[in-house]
C-alpha positions, -999 to +999 in steps of 0.1 A: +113+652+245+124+636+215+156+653+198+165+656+159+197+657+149+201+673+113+229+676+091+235+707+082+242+709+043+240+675+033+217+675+007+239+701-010+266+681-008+246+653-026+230+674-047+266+682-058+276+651-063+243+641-086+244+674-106+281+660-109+268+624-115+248+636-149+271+662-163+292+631-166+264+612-180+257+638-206+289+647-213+294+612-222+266+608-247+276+640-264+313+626-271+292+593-283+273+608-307+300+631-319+327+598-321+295+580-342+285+606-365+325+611-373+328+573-376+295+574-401+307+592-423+342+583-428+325+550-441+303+572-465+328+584-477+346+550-493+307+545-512+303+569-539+270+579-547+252+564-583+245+597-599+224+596-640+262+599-658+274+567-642+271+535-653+270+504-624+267+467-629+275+434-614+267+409-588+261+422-554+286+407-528+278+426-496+246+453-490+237+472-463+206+500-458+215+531-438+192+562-451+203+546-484+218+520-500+259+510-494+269+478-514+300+461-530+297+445-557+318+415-564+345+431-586+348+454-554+333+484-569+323+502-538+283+521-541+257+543-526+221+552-540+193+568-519+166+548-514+141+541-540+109+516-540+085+503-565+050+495-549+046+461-578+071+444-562+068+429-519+096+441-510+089+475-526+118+493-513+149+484-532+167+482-502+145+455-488+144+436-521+178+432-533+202+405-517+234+390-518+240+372-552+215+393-575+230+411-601+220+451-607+225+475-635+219+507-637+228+520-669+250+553-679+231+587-685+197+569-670+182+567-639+165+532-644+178+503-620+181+467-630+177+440-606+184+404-619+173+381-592+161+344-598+166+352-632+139+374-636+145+415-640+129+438-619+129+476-625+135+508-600+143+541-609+168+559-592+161+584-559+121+578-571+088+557-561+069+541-587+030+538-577+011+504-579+001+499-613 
């Protein structure tokens, strides 16, 4: 006669210690995502955002696209403008199209952006799509 020998509560005990195992895990993504979203926007923060009263211009010296636009311009004049795309230009988001070393303007009390790039001027308006022509 063949004879089993069974543990008596063993998978408990490593069901314990894999319900254990993931708590862990997701308590560990939630402080991740908590630490990121803090860290996110702390760096919003330092960019204020291009509203129609202000006036922006200058070369662009670093740029960076995160549900938005965050760039410095050369003088060091910190910005942030929500995205915005014109469908005549490849590129078309402005985002996409703008570089180091062009120059934007985006005059006071308007909400038309300037891009100055191989000296030629493109146009965007601000928080807005313009269709293909």
């Amino acid at each position: 006669m063949i004879k089993l020998n069974f543990k008596k509560h063993s998978i408990i005990k490593d069901g314990d210690k894999i319900g254990k195992f993931y708590a862990i895990i997701i308590l560990g993504f939630i402080i991740m995502v908590v630490i990121g979203i803090t860290i996110q926007k702390s760096i919003w923060k330092k960019f204020p955002k291009v509203q129609y009263q202000s006036e922006t211009k200058g070369e662009i010296y670093r740029i960076r696209n995160n549900r938005g636009i965050f760039g410095e311009l050369k003088s060091g004049q910190k910005i942030f403008f929500t995205s915005t795309s014109n469908y005549n230009y490849k590129p078309s988001f402005i985002s996409d199209f703008i570089s180091r070393g062009d120059s934007i303007l985006k005059p006071a009390n308007s909400d038309s952006i300037f891009v100055f790039k191989d000296d030629k001027k493109y146009f965007f308006i601000l928080g807005k799509s313009i269709e293909k022509r």
